[in-house]
C-alpha positions in Angstrom: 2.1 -7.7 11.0 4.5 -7.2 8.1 4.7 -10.6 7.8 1.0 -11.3 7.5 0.4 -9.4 5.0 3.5 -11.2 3.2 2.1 -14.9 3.7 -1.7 -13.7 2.8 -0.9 -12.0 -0.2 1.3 -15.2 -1.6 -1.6 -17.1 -0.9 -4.1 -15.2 -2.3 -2.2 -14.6 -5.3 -1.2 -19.1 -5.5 -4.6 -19.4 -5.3 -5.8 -17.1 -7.7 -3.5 -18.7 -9.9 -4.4 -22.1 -9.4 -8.4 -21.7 -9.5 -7.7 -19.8 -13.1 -5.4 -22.3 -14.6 -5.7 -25.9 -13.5 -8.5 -27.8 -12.7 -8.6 -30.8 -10.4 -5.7 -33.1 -10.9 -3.6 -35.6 -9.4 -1.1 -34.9 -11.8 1.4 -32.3 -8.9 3.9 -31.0 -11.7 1.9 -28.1 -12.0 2.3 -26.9 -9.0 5.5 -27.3 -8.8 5.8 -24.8 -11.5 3.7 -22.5 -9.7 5.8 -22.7 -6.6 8.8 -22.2 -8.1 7.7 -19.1 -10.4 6.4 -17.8 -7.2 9.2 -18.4 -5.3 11.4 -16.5 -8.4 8.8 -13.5 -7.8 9.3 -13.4 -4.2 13.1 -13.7 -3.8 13.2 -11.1 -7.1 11.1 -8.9 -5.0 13.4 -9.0 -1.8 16.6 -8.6 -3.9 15.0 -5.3 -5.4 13.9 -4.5 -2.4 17.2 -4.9 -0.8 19.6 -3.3 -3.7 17.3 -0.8 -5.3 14.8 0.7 -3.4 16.9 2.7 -0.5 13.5 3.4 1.4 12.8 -0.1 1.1 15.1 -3.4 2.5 15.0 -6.9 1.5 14.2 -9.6 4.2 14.7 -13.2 4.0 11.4 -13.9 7.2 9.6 -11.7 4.1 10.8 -14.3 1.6 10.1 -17.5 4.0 6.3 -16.0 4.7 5.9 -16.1 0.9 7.0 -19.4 0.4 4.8 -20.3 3.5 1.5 -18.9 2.5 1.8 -20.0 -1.3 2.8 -23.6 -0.1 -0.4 -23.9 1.9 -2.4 -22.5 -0.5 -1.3 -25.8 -2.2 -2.3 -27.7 0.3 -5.7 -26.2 0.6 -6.8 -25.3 -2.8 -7.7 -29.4 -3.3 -9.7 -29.0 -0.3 -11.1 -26.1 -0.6 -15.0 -27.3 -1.8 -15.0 -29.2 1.3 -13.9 -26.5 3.3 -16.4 -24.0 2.2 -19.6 -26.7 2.1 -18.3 -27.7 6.0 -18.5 -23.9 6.9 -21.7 -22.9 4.9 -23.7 -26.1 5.0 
């Protein structure tokens, strides 16, 4: 379940992102930049969790479901009027 939560909140938070900042582009370099600040974020987050928080432990599946759910929120944020038009009409 842990995990879950990891890859939705990555997602949510990529798309967030994305929908405030950058409109419809073809140009990809800016998410690029948004994948790799995220992926900074989530490997910081681990580390701290690991080193620093002794209640708390870092894990690298924690990491790889950030990475997952923010790369897909890529993937679907281009889509995502179609998406929403298919599954309200």
């Amino acid at each position: 379940m842990d995990k879950i939560v990891h890859f939705i909140m990555f997602f949510v938070l990529a798309f967030i992102i994305k929908s405030l900042y950058w409109q419809k582009t073809i140009d990809m370099k800016p998410y690029y930049v948004l994948l790799t600040a995220g992926a900074t974020y989530a490997a910081l987050t681990e580390i701290v969790q690991y080193y620093l928080i002794p209640t708390r432990s870092g894990d690298v599946r924690d990491f790889a479901c950030d990475i997952a759910g923010m790369t897909l929120s890529v993937f679907v944020f281009p889509r995502w009027p179609q998406f929403v038009k298919w599954l309200f009409g």
